[in-house]
C-alpha positions as CSV (number, residue, x, y, z in Angstrom):
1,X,0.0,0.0,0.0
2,X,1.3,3.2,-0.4
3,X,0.4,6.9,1.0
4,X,-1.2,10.1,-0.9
5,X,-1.7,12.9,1.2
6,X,-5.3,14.6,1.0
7,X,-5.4,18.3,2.8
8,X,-9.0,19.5,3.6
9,X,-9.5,23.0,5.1
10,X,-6.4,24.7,6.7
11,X,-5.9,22.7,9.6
12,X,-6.6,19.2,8.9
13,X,-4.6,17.1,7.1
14,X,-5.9,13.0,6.6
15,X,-3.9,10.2,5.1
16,X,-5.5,8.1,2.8
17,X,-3.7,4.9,1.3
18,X,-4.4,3.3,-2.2
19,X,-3.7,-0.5,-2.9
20,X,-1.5,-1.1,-5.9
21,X,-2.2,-3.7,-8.7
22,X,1.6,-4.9,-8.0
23,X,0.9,-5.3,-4.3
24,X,-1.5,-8.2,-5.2
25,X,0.6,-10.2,-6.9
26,X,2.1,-12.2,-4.7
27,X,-1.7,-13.7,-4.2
28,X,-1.2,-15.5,-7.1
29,X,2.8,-16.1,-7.7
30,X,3.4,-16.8,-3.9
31,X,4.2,-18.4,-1.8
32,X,2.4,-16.8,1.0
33,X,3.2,-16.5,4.5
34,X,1.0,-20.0,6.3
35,X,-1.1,-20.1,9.2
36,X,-2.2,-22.5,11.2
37,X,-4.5,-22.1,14.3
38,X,-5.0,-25.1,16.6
39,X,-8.6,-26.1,18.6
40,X,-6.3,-25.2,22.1
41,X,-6.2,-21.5,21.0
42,X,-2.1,-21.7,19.5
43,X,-1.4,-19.6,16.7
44,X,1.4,-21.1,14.5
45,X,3.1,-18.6,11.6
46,X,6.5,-18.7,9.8
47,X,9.3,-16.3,10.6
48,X,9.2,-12.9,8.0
49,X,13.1,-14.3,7.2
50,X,14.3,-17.2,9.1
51,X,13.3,-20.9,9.1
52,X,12.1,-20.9,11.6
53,X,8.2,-21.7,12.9
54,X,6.9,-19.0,15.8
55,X,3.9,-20.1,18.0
56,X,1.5,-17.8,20.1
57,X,-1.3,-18.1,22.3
58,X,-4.8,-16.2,21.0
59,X,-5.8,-13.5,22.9
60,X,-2.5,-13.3,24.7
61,X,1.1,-12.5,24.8
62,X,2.5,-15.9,25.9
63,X,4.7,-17.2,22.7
64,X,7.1,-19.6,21.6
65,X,9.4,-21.1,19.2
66,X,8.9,-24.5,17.5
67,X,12.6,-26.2,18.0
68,X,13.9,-26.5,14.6
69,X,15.5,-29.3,13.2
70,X,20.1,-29.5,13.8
71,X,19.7,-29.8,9.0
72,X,18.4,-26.4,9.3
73,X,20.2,-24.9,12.4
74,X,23.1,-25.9,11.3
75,X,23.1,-23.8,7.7
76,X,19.9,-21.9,8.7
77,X,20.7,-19.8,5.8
78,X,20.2,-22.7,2.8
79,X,16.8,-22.8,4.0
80,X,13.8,-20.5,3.2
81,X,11.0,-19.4,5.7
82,X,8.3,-22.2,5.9
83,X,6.3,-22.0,3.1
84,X,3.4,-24.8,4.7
85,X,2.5,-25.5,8.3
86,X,0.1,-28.3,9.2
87,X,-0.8,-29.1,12.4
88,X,-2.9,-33.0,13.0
89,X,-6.7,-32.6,14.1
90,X,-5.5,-34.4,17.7
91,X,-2.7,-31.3,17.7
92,X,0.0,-33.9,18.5
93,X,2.0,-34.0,15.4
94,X,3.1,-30.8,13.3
95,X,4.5,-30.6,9.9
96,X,6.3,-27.7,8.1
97,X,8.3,-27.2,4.8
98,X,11.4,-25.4,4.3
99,X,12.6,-24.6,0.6
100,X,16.0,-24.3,0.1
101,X,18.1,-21.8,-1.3
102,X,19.8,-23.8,-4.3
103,X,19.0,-27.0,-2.7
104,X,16.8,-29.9,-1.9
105,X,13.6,-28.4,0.8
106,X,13.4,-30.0,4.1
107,X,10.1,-31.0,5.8
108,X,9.7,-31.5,9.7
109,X,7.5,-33.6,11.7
110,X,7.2,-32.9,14.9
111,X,5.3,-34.8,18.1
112,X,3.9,-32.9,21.1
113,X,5.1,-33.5,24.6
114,X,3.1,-32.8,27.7
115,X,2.9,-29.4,27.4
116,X,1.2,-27.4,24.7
117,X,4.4,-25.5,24.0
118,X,6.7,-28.9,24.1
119,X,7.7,-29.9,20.6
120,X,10.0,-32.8,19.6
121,X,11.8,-33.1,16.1
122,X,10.9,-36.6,15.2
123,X,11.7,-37.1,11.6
124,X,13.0,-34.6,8.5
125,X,12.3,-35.5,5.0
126,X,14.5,-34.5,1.9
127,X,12.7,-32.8,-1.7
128,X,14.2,-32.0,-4.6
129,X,14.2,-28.9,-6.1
130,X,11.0,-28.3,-7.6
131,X,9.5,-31.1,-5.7
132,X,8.2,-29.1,-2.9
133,X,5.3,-29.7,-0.7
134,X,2.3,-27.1,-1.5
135,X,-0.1,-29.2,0.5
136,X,-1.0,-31.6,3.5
137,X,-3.9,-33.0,4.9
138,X,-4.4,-34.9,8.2
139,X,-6.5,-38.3,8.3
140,X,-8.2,-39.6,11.4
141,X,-11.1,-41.9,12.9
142,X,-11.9,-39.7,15.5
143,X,-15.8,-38.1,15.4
144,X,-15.2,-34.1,16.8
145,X,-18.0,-32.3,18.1
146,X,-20.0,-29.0,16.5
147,X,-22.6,-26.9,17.3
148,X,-25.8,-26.1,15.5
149,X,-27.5,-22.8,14.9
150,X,-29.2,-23.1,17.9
151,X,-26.7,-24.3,20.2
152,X,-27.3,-27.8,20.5
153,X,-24.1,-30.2,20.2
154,X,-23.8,-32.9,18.1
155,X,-20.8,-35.2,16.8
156,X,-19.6,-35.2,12.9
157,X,-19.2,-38.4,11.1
158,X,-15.7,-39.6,10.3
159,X,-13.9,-37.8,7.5
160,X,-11.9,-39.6,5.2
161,X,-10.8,-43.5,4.8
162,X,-11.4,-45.6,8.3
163,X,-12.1,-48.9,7.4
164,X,-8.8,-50.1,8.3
165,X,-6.5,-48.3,10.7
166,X,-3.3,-50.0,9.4
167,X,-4.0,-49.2,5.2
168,X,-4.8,-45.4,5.8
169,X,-1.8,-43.1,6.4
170,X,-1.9,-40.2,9.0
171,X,0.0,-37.5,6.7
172,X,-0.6,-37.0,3.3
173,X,1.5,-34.2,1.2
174,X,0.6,-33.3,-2.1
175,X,4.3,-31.9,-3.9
176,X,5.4,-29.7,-6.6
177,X,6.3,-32.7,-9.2
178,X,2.6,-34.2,-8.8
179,X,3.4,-36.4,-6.2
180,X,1.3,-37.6,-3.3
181,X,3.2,-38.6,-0.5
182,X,1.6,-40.8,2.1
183,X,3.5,-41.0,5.5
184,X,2.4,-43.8,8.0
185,X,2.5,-42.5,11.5
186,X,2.6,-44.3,15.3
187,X,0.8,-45.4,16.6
188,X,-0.7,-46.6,13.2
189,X,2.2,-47.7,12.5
190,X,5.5,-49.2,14.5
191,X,7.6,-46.3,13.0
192,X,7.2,-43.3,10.4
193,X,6.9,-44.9,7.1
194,X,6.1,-43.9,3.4
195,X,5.2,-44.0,0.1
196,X,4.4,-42.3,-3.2
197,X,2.7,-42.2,-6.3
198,X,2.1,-40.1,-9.2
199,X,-0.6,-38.2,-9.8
200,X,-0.6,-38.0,-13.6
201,X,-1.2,-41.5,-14.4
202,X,-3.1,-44.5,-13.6
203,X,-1.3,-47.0,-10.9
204,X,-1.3,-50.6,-9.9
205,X,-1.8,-51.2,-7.2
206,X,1.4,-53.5,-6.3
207,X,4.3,-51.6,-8.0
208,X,6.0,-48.3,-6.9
209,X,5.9,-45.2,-9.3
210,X,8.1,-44.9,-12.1
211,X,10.4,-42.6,-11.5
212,X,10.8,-40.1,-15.3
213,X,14.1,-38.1,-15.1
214,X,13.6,-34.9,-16.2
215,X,15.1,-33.7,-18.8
216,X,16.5,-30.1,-18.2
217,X,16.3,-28.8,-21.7
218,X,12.4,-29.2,-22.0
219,X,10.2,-27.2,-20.6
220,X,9.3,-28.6,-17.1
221,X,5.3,-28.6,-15.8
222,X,5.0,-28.0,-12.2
223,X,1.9,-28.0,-9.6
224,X,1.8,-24.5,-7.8
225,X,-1.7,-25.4,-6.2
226,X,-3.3,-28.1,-4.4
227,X,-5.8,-29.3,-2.4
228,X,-6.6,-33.0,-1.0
229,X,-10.5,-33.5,-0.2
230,X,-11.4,-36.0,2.1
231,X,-15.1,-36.2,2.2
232,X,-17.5,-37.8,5.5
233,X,-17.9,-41.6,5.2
234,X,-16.1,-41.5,1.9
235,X,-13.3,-44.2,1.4
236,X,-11.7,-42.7,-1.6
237,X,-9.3,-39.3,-1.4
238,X,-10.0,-36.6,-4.1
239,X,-7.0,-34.7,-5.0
240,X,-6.8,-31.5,-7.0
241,X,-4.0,-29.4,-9.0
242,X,-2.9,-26.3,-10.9
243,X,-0.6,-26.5,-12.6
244,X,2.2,-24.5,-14.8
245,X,4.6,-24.7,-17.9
246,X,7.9,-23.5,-17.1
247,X,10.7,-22.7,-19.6
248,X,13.7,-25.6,-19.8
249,X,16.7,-24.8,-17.6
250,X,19.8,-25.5,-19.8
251,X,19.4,-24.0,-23.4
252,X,19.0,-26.7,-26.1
253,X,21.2,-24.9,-29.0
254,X,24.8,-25.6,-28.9
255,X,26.9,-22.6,-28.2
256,X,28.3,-20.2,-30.6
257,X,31.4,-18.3,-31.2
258,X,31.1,-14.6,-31.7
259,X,34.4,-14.9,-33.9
260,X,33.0,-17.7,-36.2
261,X,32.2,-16.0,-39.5
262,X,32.1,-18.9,-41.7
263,X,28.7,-20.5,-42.9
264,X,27.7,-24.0,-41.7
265,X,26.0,-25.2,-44.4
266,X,24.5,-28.3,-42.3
267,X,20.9,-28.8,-43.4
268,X,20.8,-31.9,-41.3
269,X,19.0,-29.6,-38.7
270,X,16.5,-27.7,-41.3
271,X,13.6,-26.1,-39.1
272,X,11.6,-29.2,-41.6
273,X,12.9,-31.7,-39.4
274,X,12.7,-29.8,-36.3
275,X,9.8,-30.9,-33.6
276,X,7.4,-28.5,-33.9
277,X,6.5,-29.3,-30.2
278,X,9.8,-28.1,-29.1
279,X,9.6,-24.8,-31.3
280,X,5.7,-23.8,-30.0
281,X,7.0,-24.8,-26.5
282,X,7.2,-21.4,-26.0
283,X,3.9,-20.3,-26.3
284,X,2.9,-22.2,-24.0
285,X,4.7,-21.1,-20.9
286,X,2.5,-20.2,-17.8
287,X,-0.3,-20.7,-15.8
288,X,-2.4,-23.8,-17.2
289,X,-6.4,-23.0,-18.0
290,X,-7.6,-26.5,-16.0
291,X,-7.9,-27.4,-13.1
292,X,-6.8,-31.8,-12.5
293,X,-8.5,-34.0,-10.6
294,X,-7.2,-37.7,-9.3
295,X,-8.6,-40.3,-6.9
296,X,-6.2,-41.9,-5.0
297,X,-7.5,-45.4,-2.7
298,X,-5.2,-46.8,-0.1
299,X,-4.2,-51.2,0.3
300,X,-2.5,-52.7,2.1
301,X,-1.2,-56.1,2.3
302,X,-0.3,-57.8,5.8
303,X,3.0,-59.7,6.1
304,X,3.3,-63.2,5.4
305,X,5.7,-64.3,8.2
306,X,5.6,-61.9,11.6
307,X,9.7,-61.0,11.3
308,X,7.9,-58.5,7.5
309,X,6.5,-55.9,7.3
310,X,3.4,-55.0,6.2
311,X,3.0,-53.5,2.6
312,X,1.4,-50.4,1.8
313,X,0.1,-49.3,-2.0
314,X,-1.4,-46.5,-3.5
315,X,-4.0,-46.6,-6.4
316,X,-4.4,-43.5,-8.5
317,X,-6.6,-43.0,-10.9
318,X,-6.8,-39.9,-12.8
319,X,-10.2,-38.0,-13.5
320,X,-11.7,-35.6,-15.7
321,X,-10.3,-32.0,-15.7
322,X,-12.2,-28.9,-15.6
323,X,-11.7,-27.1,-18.3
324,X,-11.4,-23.2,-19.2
325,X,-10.2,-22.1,-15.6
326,X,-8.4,-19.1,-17.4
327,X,-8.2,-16.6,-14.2
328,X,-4.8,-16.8,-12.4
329,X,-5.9,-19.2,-9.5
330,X,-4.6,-17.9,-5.8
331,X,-6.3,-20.3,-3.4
332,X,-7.8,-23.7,-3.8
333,X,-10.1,-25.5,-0.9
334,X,-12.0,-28.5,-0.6
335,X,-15.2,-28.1,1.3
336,X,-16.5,-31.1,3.2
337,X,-20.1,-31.2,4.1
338,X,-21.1,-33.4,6.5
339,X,-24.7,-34.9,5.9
340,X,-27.9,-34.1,7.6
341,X,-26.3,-35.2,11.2
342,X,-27.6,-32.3,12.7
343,X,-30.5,-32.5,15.5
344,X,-32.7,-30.3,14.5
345,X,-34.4,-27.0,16.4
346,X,-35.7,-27.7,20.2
347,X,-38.8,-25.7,19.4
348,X,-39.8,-28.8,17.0
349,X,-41.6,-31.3,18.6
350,X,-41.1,-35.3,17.9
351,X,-42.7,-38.8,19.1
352,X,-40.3,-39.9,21.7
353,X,-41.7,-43.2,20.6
354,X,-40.4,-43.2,17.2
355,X,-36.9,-44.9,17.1
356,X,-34.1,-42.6,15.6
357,X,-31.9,-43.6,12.5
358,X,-28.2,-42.9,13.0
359,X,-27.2,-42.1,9.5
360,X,-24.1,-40.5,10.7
361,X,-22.4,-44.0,10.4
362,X,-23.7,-44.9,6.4
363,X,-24.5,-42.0,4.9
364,X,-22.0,-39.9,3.0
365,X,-21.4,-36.4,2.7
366,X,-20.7,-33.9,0.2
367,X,-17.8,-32.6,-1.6
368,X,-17.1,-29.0,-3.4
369,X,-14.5,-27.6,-4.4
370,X,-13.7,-23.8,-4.2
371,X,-11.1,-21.6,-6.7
372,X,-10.6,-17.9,-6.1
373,X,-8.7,-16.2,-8.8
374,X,-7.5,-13.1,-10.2
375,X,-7.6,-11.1,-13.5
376,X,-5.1,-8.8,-14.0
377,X,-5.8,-7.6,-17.5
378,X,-3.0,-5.6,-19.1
379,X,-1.3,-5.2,-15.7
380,X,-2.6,-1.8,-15.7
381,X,-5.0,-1.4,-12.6
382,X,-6.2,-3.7,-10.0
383,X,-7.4,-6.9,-11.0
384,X,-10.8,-8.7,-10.9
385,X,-11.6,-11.5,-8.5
386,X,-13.8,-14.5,-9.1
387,X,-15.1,-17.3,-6.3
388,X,-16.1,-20.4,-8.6
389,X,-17.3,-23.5,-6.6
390,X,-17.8,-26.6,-8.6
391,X,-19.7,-29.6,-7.2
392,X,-18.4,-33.2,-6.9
393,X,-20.7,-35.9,-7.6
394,X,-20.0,-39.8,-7.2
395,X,-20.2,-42.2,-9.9
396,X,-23.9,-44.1,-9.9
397,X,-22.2,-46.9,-12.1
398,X,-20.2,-49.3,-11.1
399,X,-17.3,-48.4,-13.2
400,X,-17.9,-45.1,-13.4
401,X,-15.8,-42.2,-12.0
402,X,-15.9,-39.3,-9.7
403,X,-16.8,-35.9,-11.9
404,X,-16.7,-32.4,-11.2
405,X,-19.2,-29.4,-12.3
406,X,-19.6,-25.7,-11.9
407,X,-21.9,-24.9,-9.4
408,X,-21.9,-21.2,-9.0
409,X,-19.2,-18.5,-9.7
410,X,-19.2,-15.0,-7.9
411,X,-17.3,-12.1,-9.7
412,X,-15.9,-8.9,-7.5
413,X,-15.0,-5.7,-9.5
414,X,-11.7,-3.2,-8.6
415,X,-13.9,-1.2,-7.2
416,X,-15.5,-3.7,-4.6
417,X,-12.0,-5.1,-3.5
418,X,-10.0,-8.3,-4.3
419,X,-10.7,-11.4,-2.6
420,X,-7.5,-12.1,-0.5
421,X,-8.5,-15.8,1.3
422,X,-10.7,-18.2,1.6
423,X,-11.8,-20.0,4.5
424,X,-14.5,-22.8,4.7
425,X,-16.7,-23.9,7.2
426,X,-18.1,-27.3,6.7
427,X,-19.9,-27.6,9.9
428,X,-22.1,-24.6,9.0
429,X,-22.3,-24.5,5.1
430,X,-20.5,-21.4,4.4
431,X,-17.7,-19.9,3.0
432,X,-15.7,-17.4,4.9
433,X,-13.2,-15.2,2.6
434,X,-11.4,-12.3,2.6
435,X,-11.8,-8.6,1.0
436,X,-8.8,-5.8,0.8
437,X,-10.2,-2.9,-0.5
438,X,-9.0,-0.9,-2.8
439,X,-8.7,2.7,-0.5
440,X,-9.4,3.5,2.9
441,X,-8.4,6.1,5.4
442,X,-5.3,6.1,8.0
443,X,-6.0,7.7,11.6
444,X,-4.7,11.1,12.4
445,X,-1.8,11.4,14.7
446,X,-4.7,13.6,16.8
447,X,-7.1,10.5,16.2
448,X,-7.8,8.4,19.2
449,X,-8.5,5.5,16.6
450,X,-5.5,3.1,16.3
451,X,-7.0,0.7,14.5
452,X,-6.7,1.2,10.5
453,X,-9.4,-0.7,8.0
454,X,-8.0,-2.8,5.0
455,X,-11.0,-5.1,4.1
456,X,-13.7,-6.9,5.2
457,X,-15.0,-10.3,5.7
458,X,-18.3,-11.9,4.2
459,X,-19.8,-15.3,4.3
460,X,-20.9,-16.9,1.2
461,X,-23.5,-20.0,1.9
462,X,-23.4,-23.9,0.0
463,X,-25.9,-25.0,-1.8
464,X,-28.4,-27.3,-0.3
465,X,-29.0,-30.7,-1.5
């Protein structure tokens, strides 16, 4: 934001400040600054330049730092700020990813002590450039409590796979190279274990991922969003991606020498025999227009003699894209819905004689997924904002396959602000997000007001089924 001076009358002088179109681009190149905010009231942020992971109680000025790994203290400056922090739904294990300055990123798992502010460094994992983490998710069996509209508690069905404690991983990381990493945690499992499996492709479901070398003088597609839905009394995981087309790293024409007059008259390499794939390469560079979808399932196989382990597999099977995304995506959610769980209002009236049904157990919820985006135009002003939401609907066949449609899109002009964030709330069918408005008005140094507006909030509401 910067400043422009407004003088009204002779002795009053107000500061206004003006957003700049620049100033919202890192909303969509990023990586922003993570937040995660536990159910015990902790606050946990990145450092603005160290990486390191800072911890504060709400509504106080009690704080901490999470202990970071000997990797990172030990050459804390080949290591970026965390870029992602995750903290498990029982708030016992935390995850964070470092990038690294010209090397491989570093991610950190934690386990809680005793105390709230007692963190342990139990295990670092190693990725390779352009193989960063840009998501996690946390699975678990347990059923957490929420409140209606009116106040009456009532507990959620479980969310995500939970048919067998042993196949489903605790962790799963979504990376740059359109990975998804599954990590098996205690006391699911003896120790930390894990696996992978691509994204892009179909898998079996008994042999690891090929692993494709890159090739450095092609141009190299990487994911810069992602999300990984896990939906109520659903076995299968949902995972979606934006991606990119980024220009090859090493040049692909040999070198040439400035004192080299002569004429090469090779027409072995004519522009005729040339792939045409690797000359419009080019043009292709950027931000994708789809958005990819995969559904992953989780096996496992127990060990034959009791001195093996077991085995665990993933199973990936890719599904339809959407199509003609074109704005430049800066946040991607997966809304879980829980279905109709909820007792209903106390002023209603019911037979106490008529038996209940507890569909919490069978009966699955519902899946959306929310984009936000922005539209820069020429690069000239600020840019436009759009909220899309697209439903997720299970296949009724047999051998059919998850798919994806648009349910509703929301447009915000300049002039009404840009949408910063996006927040859901599945127990309540809404939307939260985020609005930084364009103008507004800094306090006076004779003003009593300290605080200084930047944006609003407001709630946008699922559809019902």
């Amino acid at each position: 934001m910067h400043d422009s001076k407004l003088v009204k009358g002779k002795a009053r002088e107000e500061t206004h400040w003006q957003l700049g179109w620049w100033e919202l681009l890192p909303l969509v190149d990023g990586p922003r600054r993570p937040v995660a905010w536990s159910r015990a009231s902790i606050i946990y942020t990145a450092h603005p330049v160290q990486p390191t992971v800072l911890a504060k109680h709400f509504s106080s000025a009690r704080q901490f730092v999470v202990p970071s790994p000997t990797l990172i203290l030990e050459s804390s400056s080949a290591y970026e700020p965390p870029t992602l922090i995750s903290i498990s739904p029982t708030e016992d294990w935390l995850f964070a990813y470092f990038p690294g300055r010209n090397c491989d990123g570093v991610g950190c798992l934690w386990k809680r002590g005793y105390q709230l502010n007692s963190w342990i460094v139990r295990e670092c994992f190693h990725y390779s450039q352009g193989a960063g983490v840009v998501a996690a998710e946390w699975t678990s069996s347990e059923r957490p409590w929420a409140i209606t509209d009116y106040g009456t508690p009532y507990r959620l069905p479980s969310r995500g796979p939970t048919y067998n404690t042993n196949a489903v991983p605790s962790l799963l990381l979504a990376t740059q190279s359109h990975q998804l990493h599954a990590y098996f945690l205690p006391p699911a499992a003896p120790e930390i274990r894990s696996v992978k499996v691509s994204l892009l492709q179909p898998s079996p479901i008994d042999l690891p991922p090929p692993e494709e070398p890159h090739d450095p003088t092609r141009s190299h597609r990487i994911c810069t969003h992602a999300t990984i839905g896990l939906s109520y009394n659903e076995q299968y995981v949902i995972v979606a991606t934006r991606s990119k087309l980024i220009p090859p790293l090493k040049a692909t024409s040999p070198p040439v020498d400035p004192m080299d007059l002569s004429l090469h008259l090779d027409m072995s390499s004519s522009p005729a025999q040339t792939d045409r794939t690797e000359l419009n390469e080019w043009q292709q560079w950027g931000e994708e227009s789809s958005l990819d979808l995969s559904m992953v399932a989780f096996h496992h196989r127990p060990p034959s003699r009791e001195d093996q382990p077991s085995k665990h597999y993933l199973q990936v099977l890719p599904l339809s894209s959407i199509p003609e995304v074109h704005m430049q995506v800066s946040d991607l959610r997966f809304v879980a819905v829980p279905p109709g769980t909820a007792p209903p209002s106390p002023t209603i009236t019911r037979d106490p004689r008529r038996p209940t049904k507890d569909i919490s157990v069978t009966e699955k919820g519902s899946l959306y997924l929310v984009a936000s985006g922005l539209d820069f135009g020429e690069y000239t002003s600020l840019p436009k904002s759009q909220v899309s939401l697209f439903t997720l609907s299970r296949p009724t066949a047999p051998d059919g396959s998850w798919a994806a449609r648009l349910e509703h899109a929301r447009s915000f002009d300049a002039e009404s602000g840009t949408v910063a964030f996006l927040q859901p709330l599945p127990a309540r069918n809404k939307i939260l997000i985020g609005i930084l408005d364009p103008v507004g008005n800094m306090p006076s140094s004779s003003s009593k007001r300290e605080e200084t507006r930047v944006g609003s909030m407001s709630v946008l509401t699922l559809p019902q089924d």
